[in-house]
C-alpha positions as CSV (number, residue, x, y, z in Angstrom):
1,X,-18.3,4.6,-13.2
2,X,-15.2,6.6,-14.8
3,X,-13.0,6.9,-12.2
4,X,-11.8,5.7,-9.0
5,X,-12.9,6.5,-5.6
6,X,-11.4,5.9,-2.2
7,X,-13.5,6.0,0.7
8,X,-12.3,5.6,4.6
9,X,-14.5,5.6,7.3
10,X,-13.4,4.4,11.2
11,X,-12.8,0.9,11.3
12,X,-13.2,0.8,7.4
13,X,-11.3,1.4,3.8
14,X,-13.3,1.0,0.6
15,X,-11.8,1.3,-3.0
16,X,-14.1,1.6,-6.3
17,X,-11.7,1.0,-9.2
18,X,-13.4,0.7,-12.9
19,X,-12.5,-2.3,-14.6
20,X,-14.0,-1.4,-18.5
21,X,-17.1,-3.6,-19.8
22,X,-19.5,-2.1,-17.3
23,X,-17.3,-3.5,-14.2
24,X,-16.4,-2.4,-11.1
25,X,-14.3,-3.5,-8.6
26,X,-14.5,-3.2,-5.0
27,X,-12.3,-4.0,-2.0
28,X,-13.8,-3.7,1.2
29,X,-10.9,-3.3,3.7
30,X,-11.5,-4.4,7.5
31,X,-9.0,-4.8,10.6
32,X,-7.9,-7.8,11.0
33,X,-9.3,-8.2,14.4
34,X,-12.7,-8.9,12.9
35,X,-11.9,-11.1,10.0
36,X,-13.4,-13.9,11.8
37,X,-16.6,-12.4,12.1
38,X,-16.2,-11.0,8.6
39,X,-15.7,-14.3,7.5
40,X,-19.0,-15.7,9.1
41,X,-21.1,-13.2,7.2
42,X,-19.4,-12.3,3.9
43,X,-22.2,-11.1,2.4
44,X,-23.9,-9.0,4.8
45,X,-20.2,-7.8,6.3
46,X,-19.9,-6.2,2.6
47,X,-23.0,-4.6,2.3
48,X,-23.2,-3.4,5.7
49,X,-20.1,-1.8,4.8
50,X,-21.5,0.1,1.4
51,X,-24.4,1.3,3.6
52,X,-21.8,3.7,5.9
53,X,-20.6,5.1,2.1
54,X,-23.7,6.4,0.5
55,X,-22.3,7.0,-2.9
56,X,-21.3,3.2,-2.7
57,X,-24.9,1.9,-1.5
58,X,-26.5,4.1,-4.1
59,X,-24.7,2.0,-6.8
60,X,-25.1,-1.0,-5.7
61,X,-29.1,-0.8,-5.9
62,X,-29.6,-2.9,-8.9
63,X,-26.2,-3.8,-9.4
64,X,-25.2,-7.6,-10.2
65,X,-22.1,-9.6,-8.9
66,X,-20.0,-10.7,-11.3
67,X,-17.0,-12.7,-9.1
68,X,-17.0,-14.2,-5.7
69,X,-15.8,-12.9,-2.7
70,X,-11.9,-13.1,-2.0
71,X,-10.3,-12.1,0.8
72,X,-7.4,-13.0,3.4
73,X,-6.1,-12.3,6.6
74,X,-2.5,-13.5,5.7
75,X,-1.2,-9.7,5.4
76,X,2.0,-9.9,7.5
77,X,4.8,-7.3,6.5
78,X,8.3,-7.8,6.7
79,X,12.0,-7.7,5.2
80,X,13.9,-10.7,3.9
81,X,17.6,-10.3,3.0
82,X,17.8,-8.7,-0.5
83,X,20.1,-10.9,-2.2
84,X,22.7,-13.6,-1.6
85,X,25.0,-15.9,-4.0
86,X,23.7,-15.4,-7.4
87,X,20.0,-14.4,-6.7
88,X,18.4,-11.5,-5.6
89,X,14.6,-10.5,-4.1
90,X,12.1,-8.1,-5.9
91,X,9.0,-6.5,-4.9
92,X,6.5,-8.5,-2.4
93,X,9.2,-11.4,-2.7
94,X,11.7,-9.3,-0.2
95,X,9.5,-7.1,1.4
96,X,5.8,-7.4,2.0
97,X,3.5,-4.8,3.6
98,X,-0.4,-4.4,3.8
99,X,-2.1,-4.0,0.2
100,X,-3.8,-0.9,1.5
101,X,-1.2,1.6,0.2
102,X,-1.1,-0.9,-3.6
103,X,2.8,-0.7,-3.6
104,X,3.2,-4.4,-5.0
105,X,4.1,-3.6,-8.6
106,X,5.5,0.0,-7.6
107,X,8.3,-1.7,-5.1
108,X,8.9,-4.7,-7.6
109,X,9.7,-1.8,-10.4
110,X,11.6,0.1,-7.9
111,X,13.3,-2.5,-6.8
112,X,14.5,-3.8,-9.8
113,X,15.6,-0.4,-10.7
114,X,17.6,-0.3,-8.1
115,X,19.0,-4.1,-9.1
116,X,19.7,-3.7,-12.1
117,X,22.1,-0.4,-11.6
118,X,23.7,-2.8,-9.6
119,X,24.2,-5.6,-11.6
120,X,25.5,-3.4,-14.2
121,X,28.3,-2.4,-11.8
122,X,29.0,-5.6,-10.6
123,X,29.1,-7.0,-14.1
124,X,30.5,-4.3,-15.9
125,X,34.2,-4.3,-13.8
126,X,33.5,-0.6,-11.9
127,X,32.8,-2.9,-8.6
128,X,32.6,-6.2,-7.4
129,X,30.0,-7.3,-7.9
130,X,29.4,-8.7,-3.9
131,X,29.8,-4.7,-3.0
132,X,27.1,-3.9,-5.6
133,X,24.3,-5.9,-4.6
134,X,24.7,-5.3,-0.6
135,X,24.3,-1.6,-1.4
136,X,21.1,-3.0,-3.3
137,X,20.5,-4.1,0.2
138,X,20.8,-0.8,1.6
139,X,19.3,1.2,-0.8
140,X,16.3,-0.9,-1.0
141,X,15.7,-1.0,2.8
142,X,16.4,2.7,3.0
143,X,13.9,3.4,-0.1
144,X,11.2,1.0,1.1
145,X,11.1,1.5,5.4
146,X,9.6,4.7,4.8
147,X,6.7,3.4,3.3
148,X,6.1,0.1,5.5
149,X,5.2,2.5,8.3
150,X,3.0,4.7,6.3
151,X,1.7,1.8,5.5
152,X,1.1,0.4,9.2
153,X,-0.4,3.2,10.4
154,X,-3.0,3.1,7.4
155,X,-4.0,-0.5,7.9
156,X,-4.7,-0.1,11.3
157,X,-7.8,2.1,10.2
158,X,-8.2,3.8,13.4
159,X,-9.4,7.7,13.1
160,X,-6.0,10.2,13.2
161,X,-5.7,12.7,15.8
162,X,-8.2,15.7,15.8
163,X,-5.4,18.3,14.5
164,X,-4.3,15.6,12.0
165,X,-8.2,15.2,10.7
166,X,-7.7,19.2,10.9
167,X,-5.1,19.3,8.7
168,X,-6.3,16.7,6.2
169,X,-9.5,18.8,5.5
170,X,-7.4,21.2,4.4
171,X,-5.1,19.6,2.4
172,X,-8.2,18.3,0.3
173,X,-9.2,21.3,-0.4
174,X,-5.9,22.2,-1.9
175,X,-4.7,20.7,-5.1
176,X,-1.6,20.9,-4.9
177,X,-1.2,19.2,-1.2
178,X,-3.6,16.8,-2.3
179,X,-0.8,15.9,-5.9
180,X,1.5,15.6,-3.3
181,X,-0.2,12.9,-1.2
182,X,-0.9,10.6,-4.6
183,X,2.7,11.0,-5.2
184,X,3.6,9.6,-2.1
185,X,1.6,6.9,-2.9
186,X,2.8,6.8,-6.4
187,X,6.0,6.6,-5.0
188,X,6.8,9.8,-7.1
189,X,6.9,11.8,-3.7
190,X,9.7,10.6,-0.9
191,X,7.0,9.8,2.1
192,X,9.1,12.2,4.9
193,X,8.0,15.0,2.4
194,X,4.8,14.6,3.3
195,X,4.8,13.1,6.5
196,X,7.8,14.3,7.7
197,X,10.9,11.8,9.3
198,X,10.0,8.1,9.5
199,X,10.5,6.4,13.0
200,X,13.8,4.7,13.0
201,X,12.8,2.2,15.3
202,X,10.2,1.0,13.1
203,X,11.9,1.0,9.8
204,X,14.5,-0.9,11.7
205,X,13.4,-5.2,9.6
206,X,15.2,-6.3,12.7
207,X,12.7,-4.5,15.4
């Protein structure tokens, strides 16, 4: 396996990411209402699972498991308060959302992107240095909100709307619609460019 493949089903997300050596890895993503039964069957959950993704199941005959299974239900999202008297939150640390959309490392790089333009104005006598980091706050939360309920509605793993599955098939048939949805997830792409205007109410960490 070269290359990585993403697979979603109804009720399922799968993930095939080559790890060099002849590795593979694979997450098996299921709601989180049947963790429990998940949990009492790990083995036959997880190849039940490759068996509704033929081009999964068909690698898998012969295959050997290198690791053990890890997996967790602890997948709560929400906002902490960015910064305060001589510290300041990055990444999963002050905001954490459902690994399905792999925004760990990009928020903690965007994040301290953001930080450290502020720092340098707080430091550097253009500002105080209080004023900089709550518009870190604000910038963060305004950057990141977006994403958290992309995010949601991802993990939730339910089948979209027929015109949205309508307008999907198109867009991965086009190339250029299809860059444009990576980027959002590459965080290259602003989310509402895609998806259009995020609900406030649920970008609102206080809702």
């Amino acid at each position: 396996m070269t290359e990585t493949r993403l697979f979603v089903r109804d009720g399922l997300f799968a993930v095939a990411v080559p790890c060099g050596g002849g590795l593979t890895f694979l997450a098996v993503v299921w709601p989180r209402s049947v963790f429990a039964k998940v949990r009492q069957d790990i083995d036959g959950a997880y190849h039940r699972a490759a068996a509704r993704v033929p081009w999964l199941a068909d690698r898998l005959v012969g295959a050997r498991q290198a690791e053990r299974y890890v997996g967790t239900a602890d997948l709560d999202a929400f906002f902490r308060t960015a910064s305060g008297p001589g510290w300041a939150l990055l990444g999963d640390s002050g905001h954490h959302k459902d690994p399905i959309t792999a925004q760990g490392m990009t928020d903690a790089l965007l994040d301290a992107e953001l930080l450290a333009r502020a720092i340098l104005q707080g430091l550097g006598g253009t500002r105080s240095l209080d004023d900089a980091l709550t518009d870190f706050c604000r910038q963060r939360d305004s950057r990141a909100g977006p994403m958290h309920e992309l995010t949601a509605g991802f993990a939730r793993l339910q089948s979209p709307p027929p015109e949205q599955l309508a307008g999907m098939a198109v867009a991965a048939g086009d190339p250029v619609a299809t860059t444009r949805f990576l980027g959002v997830i590459a965080g290259s792409v602003p989310v509402e460019e895609v998806y259009g205007p995020p609900d406030a109410d649920a970008m609102d960490p206080a809702a």
